[in-house]
N, C-alpha and C positions, 0 to 999 in steps of 0.2 A: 497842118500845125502839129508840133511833133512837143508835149512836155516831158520832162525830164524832173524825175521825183530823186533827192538824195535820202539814201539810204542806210550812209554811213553813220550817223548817230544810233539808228539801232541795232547794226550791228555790234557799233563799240557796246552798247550795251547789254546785248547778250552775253560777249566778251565777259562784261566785267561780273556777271551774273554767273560763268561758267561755262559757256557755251555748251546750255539744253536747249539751246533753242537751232534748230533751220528750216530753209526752203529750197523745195528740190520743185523744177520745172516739169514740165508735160516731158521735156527730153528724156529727164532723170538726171539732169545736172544740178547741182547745190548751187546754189546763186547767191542765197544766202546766208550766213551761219555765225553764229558767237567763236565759234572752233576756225583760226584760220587756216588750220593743215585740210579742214573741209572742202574749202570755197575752190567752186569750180572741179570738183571731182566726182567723177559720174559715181551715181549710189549704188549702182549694178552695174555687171559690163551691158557695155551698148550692143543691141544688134546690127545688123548691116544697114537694116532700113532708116533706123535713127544714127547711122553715121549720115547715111545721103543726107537724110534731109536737113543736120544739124550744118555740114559742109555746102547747101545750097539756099538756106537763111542767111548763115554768117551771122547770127545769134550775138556770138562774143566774140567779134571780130577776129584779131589775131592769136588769142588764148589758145593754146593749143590744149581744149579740153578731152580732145578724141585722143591724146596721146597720154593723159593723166591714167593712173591704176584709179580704179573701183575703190567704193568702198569697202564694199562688201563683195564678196568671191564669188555668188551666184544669189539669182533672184530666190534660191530657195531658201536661203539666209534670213530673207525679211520674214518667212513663219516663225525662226528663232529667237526674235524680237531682240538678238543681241550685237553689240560690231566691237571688235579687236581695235582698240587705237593706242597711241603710244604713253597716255596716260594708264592704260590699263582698257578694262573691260568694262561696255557702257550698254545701258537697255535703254532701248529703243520701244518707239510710240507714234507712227503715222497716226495721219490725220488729213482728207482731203480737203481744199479750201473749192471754194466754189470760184476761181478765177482760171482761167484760162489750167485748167486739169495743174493745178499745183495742189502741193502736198507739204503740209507743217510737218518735222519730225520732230519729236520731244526725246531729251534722254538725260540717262540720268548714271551718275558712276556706279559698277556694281562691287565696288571693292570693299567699301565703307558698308553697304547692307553687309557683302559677307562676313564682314570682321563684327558687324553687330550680331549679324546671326550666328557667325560662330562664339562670341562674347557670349550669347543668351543660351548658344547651345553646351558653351563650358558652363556657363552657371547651370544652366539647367540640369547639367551633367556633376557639378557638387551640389546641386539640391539632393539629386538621385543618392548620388553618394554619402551626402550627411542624414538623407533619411534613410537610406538602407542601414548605414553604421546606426544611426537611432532605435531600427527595428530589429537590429541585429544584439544591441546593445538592449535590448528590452527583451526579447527573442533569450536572450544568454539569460537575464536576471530572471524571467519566467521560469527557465529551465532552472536557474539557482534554488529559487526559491522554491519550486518545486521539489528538488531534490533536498532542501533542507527541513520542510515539509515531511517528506518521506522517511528522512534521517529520522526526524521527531517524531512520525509515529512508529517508524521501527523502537524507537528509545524507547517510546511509553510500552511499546507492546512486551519488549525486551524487561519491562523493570518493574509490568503486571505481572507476567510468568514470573519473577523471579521473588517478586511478593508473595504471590500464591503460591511458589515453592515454599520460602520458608514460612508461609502462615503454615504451610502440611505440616513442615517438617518440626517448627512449633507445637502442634495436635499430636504431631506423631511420637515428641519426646515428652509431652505430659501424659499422652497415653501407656505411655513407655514407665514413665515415672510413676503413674498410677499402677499399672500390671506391675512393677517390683514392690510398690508398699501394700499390695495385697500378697504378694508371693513373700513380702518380709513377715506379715502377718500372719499369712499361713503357713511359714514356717513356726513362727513363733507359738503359733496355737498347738503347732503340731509335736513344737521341743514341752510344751504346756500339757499336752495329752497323755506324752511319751513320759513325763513324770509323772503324772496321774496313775498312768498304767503302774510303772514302777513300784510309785507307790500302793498301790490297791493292791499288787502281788506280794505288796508286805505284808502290808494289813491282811489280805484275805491270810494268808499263810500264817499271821499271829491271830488271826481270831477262830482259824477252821478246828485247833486243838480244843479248845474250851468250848467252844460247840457241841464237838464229839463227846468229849467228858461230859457236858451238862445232858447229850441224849442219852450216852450209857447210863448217867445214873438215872433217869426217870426212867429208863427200862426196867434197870435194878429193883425200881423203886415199887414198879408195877408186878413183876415176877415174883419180888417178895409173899405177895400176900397180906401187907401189912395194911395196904389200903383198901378198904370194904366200900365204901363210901361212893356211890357209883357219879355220883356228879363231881366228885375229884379226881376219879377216876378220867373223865371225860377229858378235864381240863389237861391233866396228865398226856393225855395221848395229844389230845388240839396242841400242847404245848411241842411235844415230841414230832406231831407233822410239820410245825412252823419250823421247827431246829434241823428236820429232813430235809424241807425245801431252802432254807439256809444254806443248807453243806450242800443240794445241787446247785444251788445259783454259784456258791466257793468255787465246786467242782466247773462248772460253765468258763466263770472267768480264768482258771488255772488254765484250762485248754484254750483259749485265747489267747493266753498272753505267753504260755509254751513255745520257743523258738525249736520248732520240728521244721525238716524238708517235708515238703509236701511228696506225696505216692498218690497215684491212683489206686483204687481198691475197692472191693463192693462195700456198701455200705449201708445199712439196714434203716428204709426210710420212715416205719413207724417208729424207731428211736430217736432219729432226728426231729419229727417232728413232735414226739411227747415232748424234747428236750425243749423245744420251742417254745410249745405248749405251758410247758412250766415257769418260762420267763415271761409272759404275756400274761397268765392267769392272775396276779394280782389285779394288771387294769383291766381285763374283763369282768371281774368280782366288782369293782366296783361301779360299772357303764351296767347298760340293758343288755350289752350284746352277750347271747349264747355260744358257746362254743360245741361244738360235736364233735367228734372225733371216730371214728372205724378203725380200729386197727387192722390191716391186710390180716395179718393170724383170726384175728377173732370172726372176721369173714368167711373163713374157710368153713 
């Protein structure tokens, strides 16, 4: 009893599904398939032995399937899990059925992966690129801002130094202005003195005549004889030492204020120093302090 199973309904519908679907025999012929450029073409070339014995079955009667091309170009093909057809390029999926050594192959177009995977690899490749332009673009403004950063503290640094210049240079012109209203002043003190002087070489010079004249006449007055009277007498001379030491303090100032060239020359220093002496004697007369004096001569 021989049955007989139709098959064609699902193959049309593999067909109409795409043809991923076939069945390859123990031979390695496709018997089945959605693909009808498949049906009936050996999946690998055949070798000699599966010629004999597919030409002493008589399998598929007068199909001339030993004369069809392969699908695939060599059995080492099927590790590549890929096959060239005229739709393009499609991957492939064995699978053994537990029937008589048949084999399901599943496949699937790989043209549509690669246009997604190159899709996802353009996108993925403007992600790259609008986030590097984002990190480049923040990359730059870090550097900006950094450098305007920099700019600003050069500026402050720039326009302390130039504060503290002119705070100096502020100190240094009131300084400035202070050192002239004391140098105005002590000129002024000094055109003050220089009349003083002036004047004191008048005066001493109008007053050293009547001086003279009032000691000559208490000399006179003394020489006479006409004063007995020994405590008038005293007063006489007390009066005639003050009018001596008068006409030397005259005489003191007159040589000060004398516009002589200076000469070097010896100079006899117990007179310098009685002259001294005689100008300081009034404020010793009246303090505690003693004075003493040695003359060199009286030494000797």
């Amino acid at each position: 009893m021989v049955v007989k199973v139709d098959l064609q309904p699902l193959q049309t519908g593999w067909a109409e599904a795409g043809g991923a679907l076939a069945v390859v025999d123990r031979f390695g012929i496709v018997i089945l398939s959605g693909a009808p450029d498949w049906l009936y073409h050996p999946l690998v070339p055949l070798d000699p032995e599966a010629r004999i014995a597919i030409a002493a079955f008589r399998a598929y009667a007068d199909l001339p399937v030993l004369d069809r091309p392969p699908l695939l170009a060599s059995a080492a093909d099927l590790a590549s899990n890929r096959i060239d057809t005229a739709e393009g390029r499609r991957a492939l999926r064995l699978r053994d059925l537990p029937l008589d050594d048949w084999r399901l192959i599943g496949s699937a177009p790989l043209d549509p992966a690669w246009r997604n995977a190159l899709a996802m690899a353009g996108a993925a490749a403007l992600v790259t690129v609008a986030l590097g332009a984002l990190a480049l673009t923040w990359q730059q403004r870090r550097r900006l801002l950094a450098l305007r950063l920099k700019q600003g503290r050069i500026l402050e640094t720039r326009v302390a130094e130039r504060t503290e210049a002119l705070a100096r240079e502020i100190e240094e012109r009131r300084r400035a202005e202070s050192d002239l209203r004391e140098a105005q002043d002590a000129l002024i003190h000094s055109e003050k003195m220089a009349a003083l002087g002036r004047m004191s070489t008048a005066i001493v010079h109008e007053i050293s005549q009547p001086l003279a004249a009032m000691e000559a006449s208490l000399a006179a007055a003394i020489l006479s004889g006409k004063i007995e009277d020994e405590p008038s007498r005293r007063r006489i001379e007390k009066a005639r030492g003050n009018i001596r030491r008068i006409l030397r303090t005259i005489k003191h100032l007159k040589s000060f204020a004398r516009k002589e060239a200076g000469s070097l020359r010896p100079v006899g220093v117990d007179e310098a120093i009685a002259g001294a002496l005689d100008l300081v004697a009034p404020r010793a007369a009246t303090s505690t302090a003693q004075i003493r004096f040695a003359p060199k001569a009286a030494l000797r």
